[in-house]
PAZAPA-4460 file (N, C-alpha, C; in steps of 0.05 Angstrom, whole numbers, plus 32768, in hexadecimal, padded with zeros to 4 digits):
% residues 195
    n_x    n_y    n_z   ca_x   ca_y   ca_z    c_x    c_y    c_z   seq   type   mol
   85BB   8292   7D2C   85D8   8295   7D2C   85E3   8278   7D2E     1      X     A
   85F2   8278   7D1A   8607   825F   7D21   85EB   8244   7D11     2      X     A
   85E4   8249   7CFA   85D3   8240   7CEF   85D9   823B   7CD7     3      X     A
   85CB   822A   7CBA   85D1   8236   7CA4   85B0   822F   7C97     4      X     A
   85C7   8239   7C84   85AC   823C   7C6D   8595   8223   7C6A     5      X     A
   85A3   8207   7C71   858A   81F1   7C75   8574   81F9   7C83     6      X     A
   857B   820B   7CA6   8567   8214   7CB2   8557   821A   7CA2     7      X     A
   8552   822A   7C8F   853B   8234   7C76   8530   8223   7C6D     8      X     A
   8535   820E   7C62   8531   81F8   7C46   8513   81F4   7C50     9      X     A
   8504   81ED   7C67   84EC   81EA   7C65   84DE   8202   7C5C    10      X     A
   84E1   8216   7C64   84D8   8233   7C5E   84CE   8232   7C43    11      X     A
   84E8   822E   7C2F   84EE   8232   7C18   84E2   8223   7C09    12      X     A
   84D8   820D   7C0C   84D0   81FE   7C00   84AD   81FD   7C04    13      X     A
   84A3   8203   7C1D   848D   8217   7C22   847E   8231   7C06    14      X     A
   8499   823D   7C0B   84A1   8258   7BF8   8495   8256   7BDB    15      X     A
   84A8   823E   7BD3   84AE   8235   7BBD   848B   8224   7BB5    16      X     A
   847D   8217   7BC4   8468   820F   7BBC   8452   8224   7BBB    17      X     A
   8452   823E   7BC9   843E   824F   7BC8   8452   8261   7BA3    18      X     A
   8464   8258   7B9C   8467   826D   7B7E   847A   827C   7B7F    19      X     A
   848A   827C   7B97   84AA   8289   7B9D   84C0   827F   7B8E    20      X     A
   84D0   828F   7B87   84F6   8281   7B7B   8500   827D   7B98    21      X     A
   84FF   8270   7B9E   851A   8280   7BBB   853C   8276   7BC5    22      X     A
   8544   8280   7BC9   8568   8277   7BC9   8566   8283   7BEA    23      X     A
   8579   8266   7BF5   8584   8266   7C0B   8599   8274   7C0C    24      X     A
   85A5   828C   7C1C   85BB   828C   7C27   85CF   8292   7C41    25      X     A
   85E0   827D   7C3B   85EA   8279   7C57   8608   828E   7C5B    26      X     A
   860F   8288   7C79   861C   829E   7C81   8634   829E   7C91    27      X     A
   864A   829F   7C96   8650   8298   7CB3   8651   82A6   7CC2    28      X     A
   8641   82A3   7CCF   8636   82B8   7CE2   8645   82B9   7D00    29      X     A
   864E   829C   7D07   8660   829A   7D1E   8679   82A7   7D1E    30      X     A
   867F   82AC   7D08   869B   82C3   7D0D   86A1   82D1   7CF9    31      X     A
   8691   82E5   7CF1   8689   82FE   7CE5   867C   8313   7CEA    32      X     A
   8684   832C   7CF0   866D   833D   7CFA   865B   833E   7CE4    33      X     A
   8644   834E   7CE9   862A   834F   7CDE   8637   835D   7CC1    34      X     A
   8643   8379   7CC3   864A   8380   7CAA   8659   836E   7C94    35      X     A
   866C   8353   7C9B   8671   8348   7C8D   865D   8333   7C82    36      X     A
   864D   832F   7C90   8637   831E   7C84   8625   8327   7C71    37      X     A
   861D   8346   7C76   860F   835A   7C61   861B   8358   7C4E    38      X     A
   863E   834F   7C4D   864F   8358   7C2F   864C   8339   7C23    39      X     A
   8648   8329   7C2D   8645   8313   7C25   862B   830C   7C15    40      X     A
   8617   8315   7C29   85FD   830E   7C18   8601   8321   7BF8    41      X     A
   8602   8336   7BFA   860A   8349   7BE4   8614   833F   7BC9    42      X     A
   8631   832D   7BD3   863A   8323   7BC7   862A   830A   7BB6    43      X     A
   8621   82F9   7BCA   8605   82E6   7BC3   85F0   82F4   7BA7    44      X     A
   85E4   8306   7BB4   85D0   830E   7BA0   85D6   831C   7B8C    45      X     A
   85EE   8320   7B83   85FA   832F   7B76   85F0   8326   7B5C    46      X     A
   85DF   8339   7B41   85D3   832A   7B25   85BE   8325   7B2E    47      X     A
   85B5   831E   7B49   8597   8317   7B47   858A   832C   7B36    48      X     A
   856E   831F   7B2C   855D   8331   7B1E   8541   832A   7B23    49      X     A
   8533   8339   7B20   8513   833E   7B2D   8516   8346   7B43    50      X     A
   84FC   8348   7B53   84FB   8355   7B66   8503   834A   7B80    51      X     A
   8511   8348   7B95   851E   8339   7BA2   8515   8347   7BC1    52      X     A
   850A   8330   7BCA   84F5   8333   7BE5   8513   831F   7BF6    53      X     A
   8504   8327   7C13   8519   8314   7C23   8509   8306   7C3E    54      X     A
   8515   82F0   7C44   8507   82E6   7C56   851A   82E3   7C68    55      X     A
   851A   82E2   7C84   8533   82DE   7C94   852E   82DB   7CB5    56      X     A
   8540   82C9   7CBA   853B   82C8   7CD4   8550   82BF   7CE6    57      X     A
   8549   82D7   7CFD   8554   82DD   7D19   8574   82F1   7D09    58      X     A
   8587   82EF   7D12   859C   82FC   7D0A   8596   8304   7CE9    59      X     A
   858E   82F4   7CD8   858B   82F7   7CBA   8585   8316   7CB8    60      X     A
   856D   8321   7CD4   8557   8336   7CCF   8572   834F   7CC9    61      X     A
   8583   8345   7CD7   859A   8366   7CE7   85AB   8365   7CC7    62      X     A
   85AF   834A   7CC2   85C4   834B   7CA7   85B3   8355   7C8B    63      X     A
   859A   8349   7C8D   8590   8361   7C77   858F   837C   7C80    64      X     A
   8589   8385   7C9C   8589   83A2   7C98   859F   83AC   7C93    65      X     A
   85BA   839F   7C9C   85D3   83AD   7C97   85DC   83AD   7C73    66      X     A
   85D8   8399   7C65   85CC   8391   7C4B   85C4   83AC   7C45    67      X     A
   85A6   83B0   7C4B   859A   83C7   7C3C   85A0   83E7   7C3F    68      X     A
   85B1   83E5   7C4C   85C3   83F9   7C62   85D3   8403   7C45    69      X     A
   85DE   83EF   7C4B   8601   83F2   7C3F   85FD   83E4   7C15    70      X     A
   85F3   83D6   7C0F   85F2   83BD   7BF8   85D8   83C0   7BF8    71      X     A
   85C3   83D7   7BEF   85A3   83D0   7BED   85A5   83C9   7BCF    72      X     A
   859F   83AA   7BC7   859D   83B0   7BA6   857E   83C5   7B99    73      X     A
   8582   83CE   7B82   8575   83D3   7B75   8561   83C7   7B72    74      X     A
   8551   83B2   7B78   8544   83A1   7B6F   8534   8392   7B84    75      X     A
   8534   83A2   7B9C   8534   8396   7BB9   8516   839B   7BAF    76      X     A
   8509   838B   7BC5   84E5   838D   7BCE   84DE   838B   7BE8    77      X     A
   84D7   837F   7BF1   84C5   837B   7C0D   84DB   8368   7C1F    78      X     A
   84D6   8366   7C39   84E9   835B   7C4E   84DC   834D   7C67    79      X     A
   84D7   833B   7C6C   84D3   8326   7C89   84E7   831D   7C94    80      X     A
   84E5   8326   7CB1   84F3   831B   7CC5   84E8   8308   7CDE    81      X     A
   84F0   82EF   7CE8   84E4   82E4   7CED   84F5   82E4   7D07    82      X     A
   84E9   82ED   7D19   84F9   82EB   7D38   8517   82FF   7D2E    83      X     A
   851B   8319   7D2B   8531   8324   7D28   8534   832F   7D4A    84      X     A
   8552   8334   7D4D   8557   8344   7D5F   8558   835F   7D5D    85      X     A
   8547   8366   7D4C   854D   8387   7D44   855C   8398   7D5A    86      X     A
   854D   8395   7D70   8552   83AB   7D86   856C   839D   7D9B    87      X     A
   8579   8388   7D82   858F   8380   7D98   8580   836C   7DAF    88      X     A
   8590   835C   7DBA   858F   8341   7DCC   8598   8347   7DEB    89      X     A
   858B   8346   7DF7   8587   833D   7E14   859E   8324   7E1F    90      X     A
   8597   8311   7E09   85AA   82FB   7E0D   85CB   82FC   7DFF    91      X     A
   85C7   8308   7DF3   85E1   8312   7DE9   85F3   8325   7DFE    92      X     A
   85EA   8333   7E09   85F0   8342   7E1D   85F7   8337   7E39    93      X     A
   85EA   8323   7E3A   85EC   8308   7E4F   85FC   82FA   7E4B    94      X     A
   860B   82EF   7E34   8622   82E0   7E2D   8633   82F2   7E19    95      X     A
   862F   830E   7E23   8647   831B   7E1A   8663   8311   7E17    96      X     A
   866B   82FE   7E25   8683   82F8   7E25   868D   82E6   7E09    97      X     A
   8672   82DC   7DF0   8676   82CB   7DE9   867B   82DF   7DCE    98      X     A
   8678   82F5   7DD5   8681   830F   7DC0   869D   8315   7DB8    99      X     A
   86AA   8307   7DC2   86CA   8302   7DBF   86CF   82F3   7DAB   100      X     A
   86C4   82DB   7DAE   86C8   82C3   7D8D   86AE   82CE   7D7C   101      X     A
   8697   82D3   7D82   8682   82DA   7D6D   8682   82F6   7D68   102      X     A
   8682   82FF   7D59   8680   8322   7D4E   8667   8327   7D53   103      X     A
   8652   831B   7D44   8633   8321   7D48   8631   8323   7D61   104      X     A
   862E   830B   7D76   862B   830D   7D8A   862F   8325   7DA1   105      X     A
   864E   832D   7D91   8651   834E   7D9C   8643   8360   7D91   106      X     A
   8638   8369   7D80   8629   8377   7D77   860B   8373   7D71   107      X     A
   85F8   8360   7D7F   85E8   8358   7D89   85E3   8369   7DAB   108      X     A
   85FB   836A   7DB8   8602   8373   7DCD   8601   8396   7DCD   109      X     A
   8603   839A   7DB9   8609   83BC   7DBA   85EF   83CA   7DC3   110      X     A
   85EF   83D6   7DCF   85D9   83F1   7DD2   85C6   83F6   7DB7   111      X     A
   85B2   8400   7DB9   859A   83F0   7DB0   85A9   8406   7D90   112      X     A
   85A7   8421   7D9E   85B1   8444   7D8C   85D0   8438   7D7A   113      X     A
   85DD   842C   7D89   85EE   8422   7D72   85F2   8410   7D5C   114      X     A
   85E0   83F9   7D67   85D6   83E2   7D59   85CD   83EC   7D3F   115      X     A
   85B2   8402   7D42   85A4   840C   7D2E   85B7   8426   7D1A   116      X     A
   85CF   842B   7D28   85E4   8437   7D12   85EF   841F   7D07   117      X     A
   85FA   8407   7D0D   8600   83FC   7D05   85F8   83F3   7CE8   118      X     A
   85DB   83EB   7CEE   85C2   83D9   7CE0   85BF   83E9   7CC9   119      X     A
   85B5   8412   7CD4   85A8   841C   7CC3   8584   841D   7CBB   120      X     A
   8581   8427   7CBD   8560   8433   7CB9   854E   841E   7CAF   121      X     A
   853A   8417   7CBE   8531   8407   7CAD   8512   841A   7C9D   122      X     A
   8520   8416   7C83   850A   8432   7C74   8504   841A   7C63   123      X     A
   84F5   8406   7C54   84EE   83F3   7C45   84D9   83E2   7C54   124      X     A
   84C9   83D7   7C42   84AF   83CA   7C4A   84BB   83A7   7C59   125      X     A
   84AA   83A9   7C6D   84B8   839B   7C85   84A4   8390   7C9A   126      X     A
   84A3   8372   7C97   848C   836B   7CAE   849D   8354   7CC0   127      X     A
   84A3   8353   7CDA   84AD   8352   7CF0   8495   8338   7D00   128      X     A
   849F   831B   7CF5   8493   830D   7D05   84A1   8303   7D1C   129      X     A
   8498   830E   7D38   84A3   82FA   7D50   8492   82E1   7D57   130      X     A
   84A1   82D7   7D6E   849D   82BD   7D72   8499   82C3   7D93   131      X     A
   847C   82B5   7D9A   8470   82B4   7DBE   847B   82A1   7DC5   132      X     A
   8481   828F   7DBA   8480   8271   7DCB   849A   8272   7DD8   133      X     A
   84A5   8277   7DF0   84C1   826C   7DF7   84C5   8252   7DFC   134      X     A
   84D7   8240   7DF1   84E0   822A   7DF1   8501   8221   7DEC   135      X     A
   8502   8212   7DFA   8523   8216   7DF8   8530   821A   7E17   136      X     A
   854E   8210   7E15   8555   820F   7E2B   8560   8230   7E3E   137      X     A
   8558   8245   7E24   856C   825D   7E2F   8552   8271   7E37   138      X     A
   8531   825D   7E36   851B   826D   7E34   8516   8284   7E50   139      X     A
   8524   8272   7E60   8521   827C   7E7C   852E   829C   7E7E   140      X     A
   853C   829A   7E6D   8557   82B6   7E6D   8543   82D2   7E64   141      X     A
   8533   82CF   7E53   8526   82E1   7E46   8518   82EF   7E5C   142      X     A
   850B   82E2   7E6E   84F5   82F5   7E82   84DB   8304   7E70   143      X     A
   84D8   82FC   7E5E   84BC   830F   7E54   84BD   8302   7E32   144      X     A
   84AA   8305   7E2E   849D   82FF   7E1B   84AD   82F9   7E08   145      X     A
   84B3   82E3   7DFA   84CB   82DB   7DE6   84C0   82BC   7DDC   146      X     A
   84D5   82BB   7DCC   84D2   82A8   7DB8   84E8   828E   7DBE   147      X     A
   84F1   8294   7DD9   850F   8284   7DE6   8523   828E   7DE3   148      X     A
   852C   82A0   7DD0   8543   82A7   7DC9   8541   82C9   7DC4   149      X     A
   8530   82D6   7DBB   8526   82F1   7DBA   850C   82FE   7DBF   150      X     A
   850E   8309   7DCE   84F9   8319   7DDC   84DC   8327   7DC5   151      X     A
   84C4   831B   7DCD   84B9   8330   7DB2   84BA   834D   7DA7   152      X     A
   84CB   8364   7DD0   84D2   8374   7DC4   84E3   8377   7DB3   153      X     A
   84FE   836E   7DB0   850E   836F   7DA7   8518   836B   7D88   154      X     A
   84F6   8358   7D82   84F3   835A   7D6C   84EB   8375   7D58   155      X     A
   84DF   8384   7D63   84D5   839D   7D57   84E4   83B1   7D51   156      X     A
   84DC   83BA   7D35   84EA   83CB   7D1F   84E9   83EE   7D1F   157      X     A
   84DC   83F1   7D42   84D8   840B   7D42   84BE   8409   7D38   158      X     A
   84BB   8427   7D23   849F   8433   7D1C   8497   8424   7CFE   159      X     A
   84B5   841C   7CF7   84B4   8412   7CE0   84A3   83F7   7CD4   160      X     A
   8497   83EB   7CC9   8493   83D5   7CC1   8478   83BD   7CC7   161      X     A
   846D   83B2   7CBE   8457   83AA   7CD7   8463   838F   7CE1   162      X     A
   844E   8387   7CFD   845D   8371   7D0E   8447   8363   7D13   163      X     A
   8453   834D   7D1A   8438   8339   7D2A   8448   831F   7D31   164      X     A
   843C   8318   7D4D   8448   82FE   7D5F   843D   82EE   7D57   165      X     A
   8443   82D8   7D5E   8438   82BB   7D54   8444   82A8   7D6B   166      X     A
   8432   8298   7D74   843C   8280   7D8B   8451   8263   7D7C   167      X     A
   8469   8277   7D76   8485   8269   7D6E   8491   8265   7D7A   168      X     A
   84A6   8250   7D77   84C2   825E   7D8F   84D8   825F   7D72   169      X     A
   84EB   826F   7D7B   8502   8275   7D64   850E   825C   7D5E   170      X     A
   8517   8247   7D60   8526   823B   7D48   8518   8233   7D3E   171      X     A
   84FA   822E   7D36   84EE   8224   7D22   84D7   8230   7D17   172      X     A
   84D9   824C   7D1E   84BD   825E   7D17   84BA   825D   7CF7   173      X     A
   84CB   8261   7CEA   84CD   825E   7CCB   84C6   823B   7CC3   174      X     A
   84C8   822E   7CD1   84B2   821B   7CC6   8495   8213   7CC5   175      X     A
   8486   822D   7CD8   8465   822A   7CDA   845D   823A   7CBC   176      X     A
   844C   8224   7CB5   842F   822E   7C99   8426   8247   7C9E   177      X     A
   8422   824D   7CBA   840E   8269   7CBD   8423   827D   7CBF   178      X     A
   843E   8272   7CC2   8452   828A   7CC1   8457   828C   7C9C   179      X     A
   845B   827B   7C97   8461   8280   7C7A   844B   8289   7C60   180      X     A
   8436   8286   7C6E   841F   828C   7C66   8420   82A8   7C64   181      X     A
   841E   82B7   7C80   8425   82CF   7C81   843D   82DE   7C6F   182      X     A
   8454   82CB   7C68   8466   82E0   7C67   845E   82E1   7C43   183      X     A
   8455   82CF   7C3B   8446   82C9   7C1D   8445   82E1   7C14   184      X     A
   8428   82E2   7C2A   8415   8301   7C27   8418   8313   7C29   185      X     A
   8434   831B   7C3A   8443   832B   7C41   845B   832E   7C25   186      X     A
   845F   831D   7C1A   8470   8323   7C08   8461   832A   7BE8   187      X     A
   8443   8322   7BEB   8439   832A   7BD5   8423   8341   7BD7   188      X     A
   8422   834C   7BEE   840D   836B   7BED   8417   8376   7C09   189      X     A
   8438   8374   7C0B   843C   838D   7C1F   8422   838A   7C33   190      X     A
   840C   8376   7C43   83FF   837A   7C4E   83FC   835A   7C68   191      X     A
   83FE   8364   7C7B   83F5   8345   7C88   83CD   833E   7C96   192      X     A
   83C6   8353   7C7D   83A3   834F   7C7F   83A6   832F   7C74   193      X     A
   838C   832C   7C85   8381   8313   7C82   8390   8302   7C92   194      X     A
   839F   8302   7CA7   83AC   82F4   7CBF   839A   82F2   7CCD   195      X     A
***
């Protein structure tokens, strides 16, 4: 949150040497709720053609689901999320107050049952990388297993999707080889065999 699309550029260029097209896109995410960011990306990929995989991380995970919710193109494929809050934020809920100027931030906050009305089902092929390593100054807030900023529960997609941790911390998990490696493999046989 409160990021842009540079955050990616190493990813992408990762991406882009294993045989990927890939397009950044950015958001404003600091004062937009999540549904307007879904209408935005929409808007973004709008004409794309071929098959169109997504890679995303931390809030990105909630705006593609609301995305595939509401705007699933025709043309969609496979999906990685890299540290999402699926199940909603702990810390968000902790600085509820900052849900007044940030929209997300309030709805990060919501109850886990409303969040996932919000979001919508996640019925599409979906692998859910969290991050062990807490680092960071807000690491202390978490109390249990996190990545500094989201909990590894919190990462999880329900029954849906496969998952696996990795000793990251969230603002820079999308720049490890063995993460991108994975999401490769993940984006080319729906499988994270051979991790």
């Amino acid at each position: 949150m409160g990021r842009t699309r540079v955050s990616m550029r190493h990813a992408a260029r990762r991406l882009e040497a294993l045989g990927w097209r890939t397009r950044r896109i950015g958001y404003p995410s600091l004062t937009r709720p999540i549904e307007r960011l879904a209408e935005h990306v929409a808007e973004q990929i709008e004409g794309e053609t071929g098959r169109l995989h997504f890679v995303t991380h931390s809030l990105g995970g909630l705006v593609l689901r609301r995305l595939l919710h509401a705007h699933r193109p025709a043309n969609f494929g496979r999906a990685v999320m890299l540290a999402p809050p699926n199940r909603g934020s702990r810390l968000a809920r902790r600085f509820s107050r900052l849900g007044r100027v940030v929209p997300a931030v309030r709805q990060l906050a919501l109850p886990e049952a409303d969040l996932n009305r919000l979001l919508g089902p996640i019925d599409f092929e979906l692998l859910v990388i969290a991050g062990s390593r807490a680092v960071g100054p807000l690491r202390w807030l978490t109390q249990t297993a996190s990545d500094g900023i989201v909990t590894v529960d919190e990462t999880f997609a329900g029954e849906r999707g496969d998952s696996l941790v990795v000793p990251r911390g969230h603002t820079f998990i999308m720049d490890s080889p063995d993460v991108l490696d994975t999401v490769d493999r993940f984006l080319r046989t729906g499988s994270v065999a051979g991790h």
